[in-house]
C-alpha positions in Angstrom: 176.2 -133.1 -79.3 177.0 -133.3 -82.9 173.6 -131.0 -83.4 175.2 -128.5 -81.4 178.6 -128.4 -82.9 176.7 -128.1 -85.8 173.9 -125.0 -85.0 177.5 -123.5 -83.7 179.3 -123.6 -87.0 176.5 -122.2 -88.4 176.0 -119.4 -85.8 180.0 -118.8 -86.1 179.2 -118.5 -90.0 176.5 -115.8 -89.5 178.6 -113.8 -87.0 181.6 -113.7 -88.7 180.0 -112.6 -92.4 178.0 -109.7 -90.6 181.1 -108.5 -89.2 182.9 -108.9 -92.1 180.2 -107.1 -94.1 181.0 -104.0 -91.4 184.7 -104.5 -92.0 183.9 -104.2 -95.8 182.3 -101.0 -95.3 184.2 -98.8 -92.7 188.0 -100.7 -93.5 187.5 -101.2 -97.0 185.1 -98.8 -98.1 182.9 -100.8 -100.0 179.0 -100.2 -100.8 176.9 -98.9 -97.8 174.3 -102.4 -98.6 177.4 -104.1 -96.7 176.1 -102.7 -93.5 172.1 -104.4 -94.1 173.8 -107.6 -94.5 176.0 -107.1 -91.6 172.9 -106.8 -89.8 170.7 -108.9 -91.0 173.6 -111.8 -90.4 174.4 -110.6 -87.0 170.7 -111.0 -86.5 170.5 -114.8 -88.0 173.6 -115.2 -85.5 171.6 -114.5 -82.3 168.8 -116.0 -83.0 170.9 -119.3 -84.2 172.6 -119.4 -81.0 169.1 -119.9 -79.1 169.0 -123.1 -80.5 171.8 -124.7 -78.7 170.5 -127.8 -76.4 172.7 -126.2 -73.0 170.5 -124.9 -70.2 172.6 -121.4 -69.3 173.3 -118.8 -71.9 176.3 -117.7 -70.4 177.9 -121.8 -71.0 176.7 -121.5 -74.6 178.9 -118.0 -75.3 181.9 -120.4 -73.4 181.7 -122.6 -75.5 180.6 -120.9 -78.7 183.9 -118.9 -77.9 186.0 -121.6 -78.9 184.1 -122.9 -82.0 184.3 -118.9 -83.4 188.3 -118.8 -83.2 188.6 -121.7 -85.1 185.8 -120.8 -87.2 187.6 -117.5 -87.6 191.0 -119.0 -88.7 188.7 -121.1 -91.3 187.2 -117.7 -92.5 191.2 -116.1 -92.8 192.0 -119.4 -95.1 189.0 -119.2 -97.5 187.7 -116.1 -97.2 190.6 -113.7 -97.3 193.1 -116.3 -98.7 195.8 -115.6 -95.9 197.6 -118.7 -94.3 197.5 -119.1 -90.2 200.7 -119.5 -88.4 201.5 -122.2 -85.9 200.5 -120.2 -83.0 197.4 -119.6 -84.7 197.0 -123.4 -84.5 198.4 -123.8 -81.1 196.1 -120.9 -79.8 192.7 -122.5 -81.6 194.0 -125.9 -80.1 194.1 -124.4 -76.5 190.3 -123.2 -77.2 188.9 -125.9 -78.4 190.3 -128.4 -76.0 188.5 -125.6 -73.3 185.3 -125.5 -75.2 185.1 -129.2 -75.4 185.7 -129.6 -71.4 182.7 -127.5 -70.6 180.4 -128.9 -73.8 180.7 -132.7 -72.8 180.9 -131.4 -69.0 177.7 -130.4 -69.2 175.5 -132.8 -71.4 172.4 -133.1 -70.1 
């Protein structure tokens, strides 16, 4: 389970910089080379997410779901240097405590 958590941090990672790198580019007008790491990330994420030891794609985007808000938030606190509220906590709290149900639900 723990090698899971991790290969879903690490997908989260890979997601959230190629979307970013998209954000940079169309929101913020940066450099068009924002938009090749933005897909060459988005691609890492994918193919990181095939890695996850759970049978059924569809129980690895459940779960992953609640690993990418929090890994969001974490993203909004070092990335972009903006504090998250308490119902940013309560919300991420409600997700995880999901994502967990159906991850150690369905162990093999």
């Amino acid at each position: 389970m723990i090698g899971n958590l991790v290969i879903f941090f690490i997908a989260a990672f890979f997601e959230i910089l190629g979307c970013f790198a998209f954000w940079l580019y169309f929101r913020l007008e940066k450099t068009p080379w924002w938009i090749a790491l933005g897909v060459i990330s988005l691609i890492l994420f994918a193919y990181i997410l095939t890695k996850i030891d759970v049978e059924h794609a569809g129980r690895v985007y459940a779960i992953y779901g609640g690993i990418y808000i929090v890994s969001s938030l974490l993203w909004l606190i070092f990335i972009e240097k903006e504090s998250f509220n308490r119902w940013d906590i309560i919300g991420a709290g409600i997700c995880i405590l999901g994502a967990s149900v159906i991850l150690i639900g369905n162990q093999k």
